[in-house]
GUMIMI-10910 format. One line per 4 residues: for each residue x, y, z of N, C-alpha, C. Coordinates in nm, 2 decimals. Each point is the difference from the previous one (the first is absolute). Last residue first. Layout:
% residues N
X,Y,Z,X,Y,Z,X,Y,Z  ...;
END
This chain:
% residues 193
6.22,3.08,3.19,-0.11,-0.04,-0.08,0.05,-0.11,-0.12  0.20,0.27,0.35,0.04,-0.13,0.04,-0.14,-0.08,-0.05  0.09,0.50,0.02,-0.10,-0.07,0.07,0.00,-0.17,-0.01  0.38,0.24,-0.24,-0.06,0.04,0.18,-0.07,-0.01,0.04;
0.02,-0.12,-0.43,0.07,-0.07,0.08,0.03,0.04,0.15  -0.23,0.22,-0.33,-0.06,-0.10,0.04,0.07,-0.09,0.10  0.17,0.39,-0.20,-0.17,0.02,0.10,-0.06,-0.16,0.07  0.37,0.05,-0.36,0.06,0.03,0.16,-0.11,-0.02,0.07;
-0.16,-0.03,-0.41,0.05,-0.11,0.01,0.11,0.00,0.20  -0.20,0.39,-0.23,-0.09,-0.10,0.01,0.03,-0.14,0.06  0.30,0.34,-0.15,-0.07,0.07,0.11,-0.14,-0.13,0.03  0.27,-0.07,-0.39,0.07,-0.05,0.11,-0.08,0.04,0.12;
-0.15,0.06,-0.50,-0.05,-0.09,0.11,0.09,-0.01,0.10  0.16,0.33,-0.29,-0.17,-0.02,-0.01,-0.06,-0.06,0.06  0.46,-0.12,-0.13,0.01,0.14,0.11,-0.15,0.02,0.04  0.04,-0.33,-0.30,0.09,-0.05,0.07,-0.07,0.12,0.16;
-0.08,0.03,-0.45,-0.11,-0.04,0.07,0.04,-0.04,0.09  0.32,0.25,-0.26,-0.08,0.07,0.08,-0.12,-0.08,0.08  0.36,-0.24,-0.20,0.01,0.03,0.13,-0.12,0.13,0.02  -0.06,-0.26,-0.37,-0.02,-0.09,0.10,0.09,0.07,0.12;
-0.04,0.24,-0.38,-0.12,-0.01,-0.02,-0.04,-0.09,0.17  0.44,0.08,-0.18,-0.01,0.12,0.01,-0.19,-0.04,0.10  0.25,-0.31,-0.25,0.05,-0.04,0.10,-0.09,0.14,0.14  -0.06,-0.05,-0.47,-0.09,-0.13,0.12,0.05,0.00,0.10;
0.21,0.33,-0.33,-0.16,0.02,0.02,-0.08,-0.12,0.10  0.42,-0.06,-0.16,0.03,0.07,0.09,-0.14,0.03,0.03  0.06,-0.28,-0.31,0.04,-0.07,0.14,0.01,0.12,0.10  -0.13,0.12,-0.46,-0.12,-0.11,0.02,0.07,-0.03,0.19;
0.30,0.25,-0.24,-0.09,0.07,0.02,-0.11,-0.07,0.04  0.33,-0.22,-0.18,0.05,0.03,0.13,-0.14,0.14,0.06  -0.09,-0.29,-0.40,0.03,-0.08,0.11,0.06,0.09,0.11  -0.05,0.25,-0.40,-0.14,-0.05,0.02,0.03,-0.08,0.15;
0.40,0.15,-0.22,-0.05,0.09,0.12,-0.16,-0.02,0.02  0.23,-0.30,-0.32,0.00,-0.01,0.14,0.01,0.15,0.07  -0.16,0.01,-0.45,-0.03,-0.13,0.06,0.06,0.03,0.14  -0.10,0.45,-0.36,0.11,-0.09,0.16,-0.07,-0.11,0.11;
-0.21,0.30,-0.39,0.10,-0.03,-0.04,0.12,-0.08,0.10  -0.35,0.25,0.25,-0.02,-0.05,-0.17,0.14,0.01,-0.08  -0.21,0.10,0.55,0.15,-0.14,-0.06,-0.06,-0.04,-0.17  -0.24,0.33,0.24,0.15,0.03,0.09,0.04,-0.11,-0.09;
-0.43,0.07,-0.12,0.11,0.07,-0.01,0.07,0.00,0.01  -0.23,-0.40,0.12,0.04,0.06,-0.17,0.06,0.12,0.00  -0.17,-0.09,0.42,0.08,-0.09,-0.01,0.11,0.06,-0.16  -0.35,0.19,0.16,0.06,0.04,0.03,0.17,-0.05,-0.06;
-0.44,-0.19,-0.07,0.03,0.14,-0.11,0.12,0.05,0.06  -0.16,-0.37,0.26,0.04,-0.05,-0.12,0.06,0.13,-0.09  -0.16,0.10,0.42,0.07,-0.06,0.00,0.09,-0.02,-0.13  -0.44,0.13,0.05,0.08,0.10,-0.01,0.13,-0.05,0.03;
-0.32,-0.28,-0.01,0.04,0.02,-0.16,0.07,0.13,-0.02  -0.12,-0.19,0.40,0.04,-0.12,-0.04,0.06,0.04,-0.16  -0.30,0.27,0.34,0.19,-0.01,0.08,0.07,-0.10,-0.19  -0.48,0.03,0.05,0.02,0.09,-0.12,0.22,0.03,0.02;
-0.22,-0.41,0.19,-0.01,0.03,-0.18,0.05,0.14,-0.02  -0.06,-0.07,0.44,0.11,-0.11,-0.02,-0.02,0.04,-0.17  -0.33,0.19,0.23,0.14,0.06,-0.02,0.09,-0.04,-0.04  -0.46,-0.22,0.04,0.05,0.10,-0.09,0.15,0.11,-0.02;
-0.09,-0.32,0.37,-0.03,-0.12,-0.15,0.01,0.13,-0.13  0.01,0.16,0.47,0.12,-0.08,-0.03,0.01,-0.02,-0.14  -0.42,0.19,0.13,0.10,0.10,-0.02,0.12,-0.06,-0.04  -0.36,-0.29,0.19,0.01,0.00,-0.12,0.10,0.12,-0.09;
0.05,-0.09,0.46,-0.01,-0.07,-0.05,0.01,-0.01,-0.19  -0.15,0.37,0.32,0.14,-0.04,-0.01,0.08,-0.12,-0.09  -0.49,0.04,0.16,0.05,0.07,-0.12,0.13,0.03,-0.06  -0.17,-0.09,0.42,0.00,-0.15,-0.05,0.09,0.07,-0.16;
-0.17,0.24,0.40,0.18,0.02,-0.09,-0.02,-0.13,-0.08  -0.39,0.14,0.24,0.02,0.09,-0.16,0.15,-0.09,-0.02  -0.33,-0.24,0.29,0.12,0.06,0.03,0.06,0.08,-0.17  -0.46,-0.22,0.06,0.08,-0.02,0.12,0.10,0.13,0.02;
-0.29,-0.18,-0.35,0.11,0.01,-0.01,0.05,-0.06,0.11  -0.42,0.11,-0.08,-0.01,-0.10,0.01,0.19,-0.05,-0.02  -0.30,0.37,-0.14,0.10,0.02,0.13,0.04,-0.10,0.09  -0.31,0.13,-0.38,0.10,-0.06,0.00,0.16,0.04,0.03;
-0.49,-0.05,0.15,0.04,-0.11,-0.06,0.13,0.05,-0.09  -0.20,0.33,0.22,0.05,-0.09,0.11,0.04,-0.14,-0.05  -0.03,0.45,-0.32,-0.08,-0.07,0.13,0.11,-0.07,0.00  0.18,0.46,-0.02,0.02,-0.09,-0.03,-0.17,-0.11,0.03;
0.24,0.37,0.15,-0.11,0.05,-0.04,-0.04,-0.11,-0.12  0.35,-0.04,0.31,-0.12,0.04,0.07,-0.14,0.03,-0.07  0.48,-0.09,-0.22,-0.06,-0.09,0.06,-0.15,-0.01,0.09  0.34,0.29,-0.30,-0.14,0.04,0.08,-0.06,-0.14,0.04;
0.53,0.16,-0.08,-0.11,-0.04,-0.06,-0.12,-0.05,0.07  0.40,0.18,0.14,-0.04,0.13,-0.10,-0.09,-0.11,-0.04  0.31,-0.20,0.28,-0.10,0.08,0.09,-0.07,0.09,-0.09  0.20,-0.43,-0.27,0.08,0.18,0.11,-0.16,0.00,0.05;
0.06,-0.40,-0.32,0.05,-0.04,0.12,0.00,0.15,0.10  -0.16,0.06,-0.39,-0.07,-0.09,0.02,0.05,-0.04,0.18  0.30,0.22,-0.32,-0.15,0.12,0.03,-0.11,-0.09,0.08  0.38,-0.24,-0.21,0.04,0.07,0.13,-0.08,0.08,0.07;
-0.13,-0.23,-0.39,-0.03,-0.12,0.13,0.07,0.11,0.09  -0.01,0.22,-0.39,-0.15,-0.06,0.08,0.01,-0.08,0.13  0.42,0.10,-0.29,-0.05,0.09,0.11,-0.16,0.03,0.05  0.19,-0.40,-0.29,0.09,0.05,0.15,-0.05,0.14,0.06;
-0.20,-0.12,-0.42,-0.07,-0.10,0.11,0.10,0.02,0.13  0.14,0.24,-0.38,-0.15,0.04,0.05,-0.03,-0.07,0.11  0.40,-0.13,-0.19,0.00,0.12,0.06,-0.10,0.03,0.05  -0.06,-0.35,-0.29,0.08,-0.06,0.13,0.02,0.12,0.10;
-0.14,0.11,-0.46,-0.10,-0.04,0.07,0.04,-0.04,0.13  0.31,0.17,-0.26,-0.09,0.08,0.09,-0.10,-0.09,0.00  0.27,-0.26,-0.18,0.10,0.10,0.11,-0.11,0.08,0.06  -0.14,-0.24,-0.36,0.00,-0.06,0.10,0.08,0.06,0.11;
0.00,0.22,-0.38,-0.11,0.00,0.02,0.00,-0.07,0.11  0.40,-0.02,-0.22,-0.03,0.14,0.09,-0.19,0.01,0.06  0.36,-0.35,-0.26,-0.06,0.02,0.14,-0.09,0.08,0.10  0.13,0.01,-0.49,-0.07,-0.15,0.04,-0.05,-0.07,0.10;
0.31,0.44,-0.09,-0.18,-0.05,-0.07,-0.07,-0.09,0.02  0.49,0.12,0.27,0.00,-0.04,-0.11,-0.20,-0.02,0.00  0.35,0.38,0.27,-0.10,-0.16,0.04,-0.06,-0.02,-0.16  0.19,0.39,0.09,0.09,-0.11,-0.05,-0.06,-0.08,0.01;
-0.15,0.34,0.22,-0.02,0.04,-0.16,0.06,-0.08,-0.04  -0.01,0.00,0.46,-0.11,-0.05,-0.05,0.03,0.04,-0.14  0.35,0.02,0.33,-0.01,-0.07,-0.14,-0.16,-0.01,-0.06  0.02,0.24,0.41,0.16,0.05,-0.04,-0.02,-0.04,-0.15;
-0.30,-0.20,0.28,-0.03,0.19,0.01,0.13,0.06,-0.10  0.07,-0.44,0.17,-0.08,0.01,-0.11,-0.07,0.18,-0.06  0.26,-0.09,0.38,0.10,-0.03,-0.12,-0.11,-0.04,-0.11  -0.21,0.10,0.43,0.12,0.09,-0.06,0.09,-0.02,-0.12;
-0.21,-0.39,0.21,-0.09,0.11,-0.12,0.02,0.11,0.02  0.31,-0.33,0.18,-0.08,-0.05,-0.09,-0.08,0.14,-0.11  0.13,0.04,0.44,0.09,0.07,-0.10,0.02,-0.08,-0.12  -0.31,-0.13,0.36,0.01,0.16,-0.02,0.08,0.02,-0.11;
-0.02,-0.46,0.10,-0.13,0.07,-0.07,0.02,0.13,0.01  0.34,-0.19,0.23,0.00,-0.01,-0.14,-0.11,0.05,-0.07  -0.04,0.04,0.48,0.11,0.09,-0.05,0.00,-0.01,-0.17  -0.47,-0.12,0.24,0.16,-0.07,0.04,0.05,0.15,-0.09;
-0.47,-0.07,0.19,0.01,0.00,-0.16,0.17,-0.06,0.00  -0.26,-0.05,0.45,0.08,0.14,-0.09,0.01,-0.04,-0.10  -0.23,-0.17,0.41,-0.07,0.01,-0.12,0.04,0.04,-0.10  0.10,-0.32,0.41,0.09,0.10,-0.06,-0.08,0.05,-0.11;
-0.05,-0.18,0.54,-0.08,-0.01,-0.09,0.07,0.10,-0.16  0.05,0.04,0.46,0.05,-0.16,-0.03,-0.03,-0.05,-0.12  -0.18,0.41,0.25,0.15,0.02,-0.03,0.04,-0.13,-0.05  -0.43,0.11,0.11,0.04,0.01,-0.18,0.16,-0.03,0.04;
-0.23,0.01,0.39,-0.04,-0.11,-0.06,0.02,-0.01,-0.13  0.14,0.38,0.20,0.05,-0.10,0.12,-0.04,-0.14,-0.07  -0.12,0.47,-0.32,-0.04,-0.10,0.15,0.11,-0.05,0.05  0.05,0.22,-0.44,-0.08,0.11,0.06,-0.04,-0.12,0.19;
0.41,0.02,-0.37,-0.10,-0.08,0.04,-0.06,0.09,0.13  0.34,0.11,-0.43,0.00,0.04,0.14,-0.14,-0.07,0.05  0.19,-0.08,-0.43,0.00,-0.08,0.07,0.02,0.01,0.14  0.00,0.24,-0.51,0.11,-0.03,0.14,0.00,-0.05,0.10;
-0.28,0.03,-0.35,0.10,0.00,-0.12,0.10,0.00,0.16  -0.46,-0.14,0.14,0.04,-0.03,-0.15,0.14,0.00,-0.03  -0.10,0.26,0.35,-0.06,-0.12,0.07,0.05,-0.10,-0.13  -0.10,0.43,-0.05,0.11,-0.02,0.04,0.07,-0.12,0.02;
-0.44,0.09,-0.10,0.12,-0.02,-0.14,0.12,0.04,0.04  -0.40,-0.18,0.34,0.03,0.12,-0.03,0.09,-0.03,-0.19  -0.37,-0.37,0.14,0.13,0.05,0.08,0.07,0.17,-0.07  -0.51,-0.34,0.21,0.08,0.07,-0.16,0.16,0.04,0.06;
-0.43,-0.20,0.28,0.15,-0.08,-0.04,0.03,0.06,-0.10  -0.41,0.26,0.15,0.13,-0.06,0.09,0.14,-0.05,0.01  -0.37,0.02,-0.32,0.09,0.11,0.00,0.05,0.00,0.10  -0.27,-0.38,0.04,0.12,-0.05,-0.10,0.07,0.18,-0.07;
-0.33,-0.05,0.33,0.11,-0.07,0.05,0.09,-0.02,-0.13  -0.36,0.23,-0.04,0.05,0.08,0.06,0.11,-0.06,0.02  -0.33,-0.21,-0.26,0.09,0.09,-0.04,0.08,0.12,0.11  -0.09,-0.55,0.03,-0.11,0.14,0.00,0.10,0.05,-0.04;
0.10,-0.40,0.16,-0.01,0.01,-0.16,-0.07,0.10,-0.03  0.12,-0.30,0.42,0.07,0.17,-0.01,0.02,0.01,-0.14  -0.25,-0.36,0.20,0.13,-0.03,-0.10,0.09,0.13,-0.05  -0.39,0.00,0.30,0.14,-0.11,0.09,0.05,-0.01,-0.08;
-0.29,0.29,-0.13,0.03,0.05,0.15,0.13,-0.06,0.04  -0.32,-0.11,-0.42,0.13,0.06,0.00,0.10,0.07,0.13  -0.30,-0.44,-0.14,0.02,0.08,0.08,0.08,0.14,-0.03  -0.01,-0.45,-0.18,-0.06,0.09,-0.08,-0.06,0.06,0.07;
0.30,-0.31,0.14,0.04,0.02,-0.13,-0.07,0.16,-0.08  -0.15,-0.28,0.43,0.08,0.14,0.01,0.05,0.01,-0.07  -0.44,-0.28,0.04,0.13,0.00,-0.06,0.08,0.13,-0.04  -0.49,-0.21,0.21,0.11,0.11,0.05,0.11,-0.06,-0.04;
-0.38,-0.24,-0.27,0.06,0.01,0.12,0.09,0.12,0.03  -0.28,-0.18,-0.35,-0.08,-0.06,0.08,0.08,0.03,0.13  0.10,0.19,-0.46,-0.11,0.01,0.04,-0.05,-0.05,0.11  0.41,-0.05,-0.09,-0.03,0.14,-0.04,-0.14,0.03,0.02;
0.22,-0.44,0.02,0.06,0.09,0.14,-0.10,0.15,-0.06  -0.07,-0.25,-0.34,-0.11,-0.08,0.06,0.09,0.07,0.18  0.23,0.09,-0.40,-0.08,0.05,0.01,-0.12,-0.04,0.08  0.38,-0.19,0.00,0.05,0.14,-0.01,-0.14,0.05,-0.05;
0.00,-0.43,-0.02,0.03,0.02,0.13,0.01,0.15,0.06  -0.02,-0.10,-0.49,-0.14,-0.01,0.08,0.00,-0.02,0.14  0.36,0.08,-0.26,-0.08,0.11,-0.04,-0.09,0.00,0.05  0.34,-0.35,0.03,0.08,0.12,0.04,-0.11,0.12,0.02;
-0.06,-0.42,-0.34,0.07,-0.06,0.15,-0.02,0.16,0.14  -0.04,0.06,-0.47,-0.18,0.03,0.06,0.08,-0.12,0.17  0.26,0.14,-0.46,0.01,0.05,0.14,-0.11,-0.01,0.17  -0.01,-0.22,-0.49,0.12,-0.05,0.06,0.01,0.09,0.13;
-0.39,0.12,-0.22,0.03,-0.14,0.02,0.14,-0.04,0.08  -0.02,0.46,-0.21,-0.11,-0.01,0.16,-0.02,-0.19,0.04  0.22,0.10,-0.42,0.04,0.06,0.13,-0.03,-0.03,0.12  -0.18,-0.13,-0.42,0.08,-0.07,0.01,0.07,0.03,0.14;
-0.34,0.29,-0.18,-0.05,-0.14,0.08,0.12,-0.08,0.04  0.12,0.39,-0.24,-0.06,-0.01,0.13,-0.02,-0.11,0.08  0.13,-0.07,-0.44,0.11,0.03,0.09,-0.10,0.04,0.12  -0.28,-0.04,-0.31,0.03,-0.15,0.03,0.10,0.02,0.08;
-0.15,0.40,-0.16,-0.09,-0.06,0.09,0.05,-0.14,0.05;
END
């Protein structure tokens, strides 16, 4: 109770303007018409899983816009599919948890989730791909330790094929993001954006 109070104090700059627009005034924050926060508008902005693992963009207005999971994260967790039985105990729980949360947020972000039937508070999103976002933060870990197991297989007992394997894998990782964004990066420069 004291942390509450303590809260709502320090935040009350922010809380009572924001709530004194709420009650005493047309504030399109809490509209859902004009903050396109309803549930139809926000199954609207879902994106196919094509769209995800390949990056065929379903609009003229998506096309600029890159939602793909990338090259390395694919064959990231293909090679985990491969080493999951080697992935070391200590990790393995946190592996699938991280796993779990990546394919919620992708189920989250696709046209397969019921956003519609969803309420309206919380739809407050906007834009499902946001989820992408958090999908990065969990891939990057589970990419991160299938890496590492990989890493250990291929080079046990062999210090420097750890370093030449380590330079080729970055080199590998930074031209496919290379190839991945160039269609984008051309796009742009033709509209002299």
């Amino acid at each position: 109770l004291i942390n509450i109070a303590f809260i709502v104090t320090i935040s009350a700059f922010f809380l009572v303007p924001l709530l004194e627009c709420k009650m005493f005034a047309n504030y399109a924050i809490f509209d859902e018409n004009i903050m396109q926060t309803n549930a139809e508008w926000v199954k609207g902005k879902t994106i196919p899983l094509s769209e995800i693992f390949l990056n065929n963009a379903k609009t003229d207005e998506d096309s600029n816009v890159l939602f793909r999971i990338g090259t390395p994260c694919l064959v990231f967790i293909l090679i985990g599919v491969l080493i999951f039985k080697k992935i070391d105990n200590k990790y393995k729980k946190y592996y699938i948890i991280n796993m779990v949360f990546s394919l919620l947020c992708i189920f989250m972000a696709s046209e397969y989730f019921p956003w519609d039937r969803l309420p309206n508070i919380l739809c407050k999103i906007q834009y499902p791909w946001r989820m992408i976002g958090f999908l990065t933060v969990f891939l990057s870990i589970v990419c991160s330790i299938n890496f590492c197991t990989f890493l250990d297989i291929c080079t046990v007992n062999k210090p420097k094929a750890k370093t030449i394997f380590l330079c080729i894998m970055i080199c590998l990782i930074t031209a496919s993001g290379i190839v991945d964004i160039l269609p984008y990066l051309q796009g742009m420069n033709d509209k002299e954006n």
